[in-house]
C-alpha positions, 0 to 999 in steps of 0.5 A, spaced: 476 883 663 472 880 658 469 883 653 461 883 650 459 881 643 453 880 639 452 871 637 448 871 632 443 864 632 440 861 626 435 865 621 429 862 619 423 863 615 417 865 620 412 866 615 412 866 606 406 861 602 401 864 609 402 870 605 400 868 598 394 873 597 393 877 603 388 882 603 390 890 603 388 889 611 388 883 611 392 879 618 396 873 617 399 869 623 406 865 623 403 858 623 409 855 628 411 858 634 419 860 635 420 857 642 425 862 645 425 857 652 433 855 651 436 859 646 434 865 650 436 870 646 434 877 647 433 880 640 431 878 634 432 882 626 426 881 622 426 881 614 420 882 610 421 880 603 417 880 596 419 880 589 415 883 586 408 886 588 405 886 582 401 892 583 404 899 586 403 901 592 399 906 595 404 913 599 405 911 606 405 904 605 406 899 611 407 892 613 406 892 620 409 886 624 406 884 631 409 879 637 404 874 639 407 872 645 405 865 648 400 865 655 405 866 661 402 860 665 405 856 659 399 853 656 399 852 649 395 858 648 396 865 645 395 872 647 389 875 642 391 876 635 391 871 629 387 870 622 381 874 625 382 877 631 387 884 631 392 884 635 393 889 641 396 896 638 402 894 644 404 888 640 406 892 635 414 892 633 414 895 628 413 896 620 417 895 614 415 902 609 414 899 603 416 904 597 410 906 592 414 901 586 412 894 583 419 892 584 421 887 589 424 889 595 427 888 602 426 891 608 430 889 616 427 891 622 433 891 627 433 888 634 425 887 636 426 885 643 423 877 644 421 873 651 424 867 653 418 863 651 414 861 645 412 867 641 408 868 633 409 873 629 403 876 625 403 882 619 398 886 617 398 888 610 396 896 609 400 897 602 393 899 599 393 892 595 392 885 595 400 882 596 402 877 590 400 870 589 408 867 592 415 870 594 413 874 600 417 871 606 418 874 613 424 871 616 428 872 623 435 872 626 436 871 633 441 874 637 444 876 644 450 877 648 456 873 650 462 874 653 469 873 651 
């Protein structure tokens, strides 16, 4: 009987200098699509990073972070959501609670299911303040099922 186990593909940076400066409720798209057409995987891990904020957040700060998907007729456009437009409230994935410290932190949101297709990821920043100039990154790990 074979046995399913989690495979892991390559992690890579989705979003970081698009992030320099973002405004308290400013909206940031991820510049390059993750094509998902071969890799197939299911799930993806996604990691907000900043190293220092330079500011204290407000109590209940959140980075939210939504899943624009590519248009299901596989042109090159994109369901709503980008710099300027907001996304649908269903496109949220989830929010990294941000800690009212200055200090850099590190946060994991855990398997956010992702479509066989092209996708972008896109945060909104709720943190009461505008993110520092540099070392803000949002990065993801691919994942899916194998057998053994």
């Amino acid at each position: 009987m074979a046995s399913v186990k989690w495979e892991a593909g390559t992690d890579s940076t989705q979003l970081s200098t698009e992030l320099n400066s973002l405004a308290d409720l400013g909206q940031k798209i991820a510049t390059s699509a993750y094509d998902n057409t071969s890799g197939l995987y299911l799930f993806a891990d996604v990691e907000w990073h900043n190293a220092s904020l330079g500011y204290t957040p407000s109590a209940g700060a959140v980075i939210e972070l939504y899943l624009i998907r590519q248009l299901l007729d596989g042109t090159a456009n994109y369901e709503d959501g980008d710099d300027s437009v907001a996304p649908p409230a269903a496109n949220l994935v989830g929010v990294f609670n941000i800690r009212a410290s200055t200090s850099a932190q590190t946060h994991i949101l855990r398997q956010i299911p992702i479509p066989p297709d092209k996708f972008k990821w896109l945060v909104i920043n709720r943190t009461g303040g505008t993110l520092p100039s540099s070392g803000n990154t949002v990065r993801h790990k691919p994942l899916r099922y194998q057998t053994a």
